[in-house]
N, C-alpha and C positions, 0 to 999 in steps of 0.2 A: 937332415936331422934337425928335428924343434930343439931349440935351446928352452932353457927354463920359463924363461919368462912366455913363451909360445904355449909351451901347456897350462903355465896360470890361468892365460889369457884364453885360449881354449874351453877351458873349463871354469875356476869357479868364479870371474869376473865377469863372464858371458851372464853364466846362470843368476848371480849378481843382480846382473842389469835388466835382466828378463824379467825376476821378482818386481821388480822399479816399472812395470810397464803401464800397470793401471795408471798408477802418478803422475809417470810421463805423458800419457794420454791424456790424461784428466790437466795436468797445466797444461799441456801447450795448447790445449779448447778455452781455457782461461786466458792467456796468452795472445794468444789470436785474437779472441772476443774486446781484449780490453784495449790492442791498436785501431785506429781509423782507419777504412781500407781504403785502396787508394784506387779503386777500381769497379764497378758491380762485379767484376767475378772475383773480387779479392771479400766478397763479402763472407763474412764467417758462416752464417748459414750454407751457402754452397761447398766452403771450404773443409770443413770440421769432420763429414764423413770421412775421407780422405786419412787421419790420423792415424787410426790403428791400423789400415791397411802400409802407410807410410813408415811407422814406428817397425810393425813387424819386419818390413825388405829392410831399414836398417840392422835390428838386430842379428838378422839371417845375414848379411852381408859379412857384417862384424864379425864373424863368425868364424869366416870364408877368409876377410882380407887381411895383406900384408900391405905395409907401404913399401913401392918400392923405391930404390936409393936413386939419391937424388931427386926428387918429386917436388914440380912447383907448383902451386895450385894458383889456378888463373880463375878470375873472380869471373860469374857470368857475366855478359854482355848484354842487357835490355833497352832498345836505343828508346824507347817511352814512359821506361820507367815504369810502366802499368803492370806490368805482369804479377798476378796474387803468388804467383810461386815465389817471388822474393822476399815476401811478409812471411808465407806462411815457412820458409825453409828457416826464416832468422828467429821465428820463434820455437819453430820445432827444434833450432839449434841450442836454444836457451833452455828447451823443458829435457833436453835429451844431454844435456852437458851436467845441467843440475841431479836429473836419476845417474848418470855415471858416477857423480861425487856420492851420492847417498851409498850406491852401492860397491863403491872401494872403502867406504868405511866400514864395511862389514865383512870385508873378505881380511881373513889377519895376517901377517907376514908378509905384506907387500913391501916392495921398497918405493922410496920416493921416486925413482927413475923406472919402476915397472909402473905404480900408476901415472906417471908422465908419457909413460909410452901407451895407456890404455885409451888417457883422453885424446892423445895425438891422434890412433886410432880410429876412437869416435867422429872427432873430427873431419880426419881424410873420408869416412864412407859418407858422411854425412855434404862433406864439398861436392864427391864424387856424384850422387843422388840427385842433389842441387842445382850443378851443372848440366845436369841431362836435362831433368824435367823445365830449368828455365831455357833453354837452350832448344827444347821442341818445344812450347809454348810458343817462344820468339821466331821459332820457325813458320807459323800460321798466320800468329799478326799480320793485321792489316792495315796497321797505324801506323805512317808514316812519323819518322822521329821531329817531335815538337810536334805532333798535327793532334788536334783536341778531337775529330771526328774520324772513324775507319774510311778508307777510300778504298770504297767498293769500284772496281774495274765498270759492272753496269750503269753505277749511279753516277760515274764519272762523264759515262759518253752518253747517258742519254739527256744530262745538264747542260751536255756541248751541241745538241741537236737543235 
């Protein structure tokens, strides 16, 4: 059985947030554009597509998820620190945290502990998302942690010939 705050959140804090989408899209390409990347594939040009396809599996998520009890979020792992997924999730985190606050201000009757529990929400899908996509990104890497150039297996052994 949904408790109250399940069907709020269901319903019109979803639809809320959904409203907030263009915005959200539209900052976190601001967002993104106006950090240094720290990588050519962290470049916003390649990254910016990416957004509304991004924003929307959040909001579909959000939709869907529950936190469940006791949940610790373990921050991803990048041992080069290059990966563009960790720019572009920390700003999509900022233009997506920001459209949730616009749009709890228009939903009326919430309490402060239903929208604490909306943004926690946002939050968990948004870790949950994050974690994946840097976590298979860091899966392909080929850069060894500290190493400035990829170590390609060929280019390895045919230096050693």
């Amino acid at each position: 059985m949904e408790n109250e705050y399940d069907v709020v959140m269901l319903g019109t804090v979803i639809r809320a947030i959904r409203a907030q989408r263009r915005s959200i899209c539209n900052r976190w390409e601001i967002l993104l554009r106006a950090r240094p990347h720290r990588s050519p594939l962290a470049n916003p040009e390649i990254l910016t597509h990416k957004i509304p396809e991004t924003c929307d599996e959040v909001l579909e998520r959000l939709h869907f998820h529950r936190i469940p009890e006791n949940f610790e979020m373990k921050e991803p792992v990048c041992p080069c620190a290059l990966n563009p997924m960790l720019d572009f999730f920390a700003m999509g985190e900022m233009a997506m945290t920001e459209g949730m606050l616009r749009a709890l201000r228009t939903v009326p009757d919430l309490s402060m502990t239903e929208r604490s529990k909306s943004l926690k929400e946002l939050h968990h899908v948004l870790h949950h998302l994050r974690v994946q996509e840097i976590d298979l990104l860091c899966s392909v890497c080929q850069l060894e942690p500290g190493a400035a150039e990829p170590q390609c297996h060929w280019a390895a052994s045919a230096r050693s010939r």
